[in-house]
C-alpha positions, 0 to 999 in steps of 0.5 A: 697651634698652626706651628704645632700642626705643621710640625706633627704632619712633617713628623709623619711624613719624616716617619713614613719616608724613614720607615719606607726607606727600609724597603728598600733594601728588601726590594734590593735584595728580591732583585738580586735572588731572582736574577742569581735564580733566574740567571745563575741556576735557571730556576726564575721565582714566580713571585719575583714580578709581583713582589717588586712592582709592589715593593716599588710602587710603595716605596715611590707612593709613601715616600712622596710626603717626605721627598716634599717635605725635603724640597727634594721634588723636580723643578725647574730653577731657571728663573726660581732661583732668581726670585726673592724668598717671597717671590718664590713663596708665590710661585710655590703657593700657585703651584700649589693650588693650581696644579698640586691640591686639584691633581692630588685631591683627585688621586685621593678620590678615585685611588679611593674609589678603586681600592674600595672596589678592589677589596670588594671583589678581594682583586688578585694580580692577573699578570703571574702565576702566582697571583698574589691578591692586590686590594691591599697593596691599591690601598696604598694609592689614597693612603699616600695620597692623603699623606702626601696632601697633607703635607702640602697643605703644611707646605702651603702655609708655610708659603702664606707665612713667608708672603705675609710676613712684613718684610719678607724677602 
């Protein structure tokens, strides 16, 4: 049953990362308009700000859970990558409770409370003209926490699976 959970949470975090993925390309082409409408025909869009801090702030916040699936987040390897497989199980394992499950934890919380309030006022985006309405978008921040969460707790197994196993090296 555990290895059936772990592989459902990396399926969700794969599927997340892989449908992310396809902002990019959005996000991409937004740059290039505005800057060929700004530049090219002295005609900026108003909405060109907006639609890029969102686009990019989902693109960073949803794709965390596959980018740790992947193993593919910052570290410091100097003497990582010395230690054994077990070894690094345990520095990973602290990690983990140390510093990523409070931090995490807490980006769930209050990214919670301040969606929650956001759809209580039905918040706008002050910086532009436009003014584009933001709850929706400040949900993203516990949604992608709470994925990115739970692939850490699929992480974390996996690393009391290797410290425990007999032999593990």
């Amino acid at each position: 049953m555990s290895s059936r959970f772990l592989r459902i949470i990396d399926r969700v975090s794969k599927g997340v990362g892989r449908a992310t993925a396809w902002l990019i390309p959005l996000l991409i082409f937004e740059l290039v308009y505005d800057t060929g409408a700004r530049y090219i025909f002295n005609a900026p869009t108003e909405w060109s700000y907006d639609i890029s801090y969102m686009l990019y702030g989902a693109i960073f916040m949803l794709g965390a859970g596959w980018t740790l699936l992947e193993n593919e987040h910052v570290r410091i390897e100097v003497l990582y990558e010395r230690l054994s497989r077990r070894g690094r199980a345990v520095v990973d394992a602290l990690g983990y409770l140390i510093f990523f499950f409070p931090a995490v934890g807490a980006l769930v919380y209050f990214g919670g409370k301040f969606a929650l309030k956001s759809w209580m006022i039905l918040e706008r985006a002050g910086i532009s003209m436009w003014s584009p309405p933001i709850y929706p978008f400040k949900t993203l921040i516990p949604v992608a926490m709470a994925l990115l969460f739970l692939q850490g707790v699929a992480q974390f197994i996996r690393c009391l699976s290797v410290i425990f196993r007999r032999g593990g090296r």
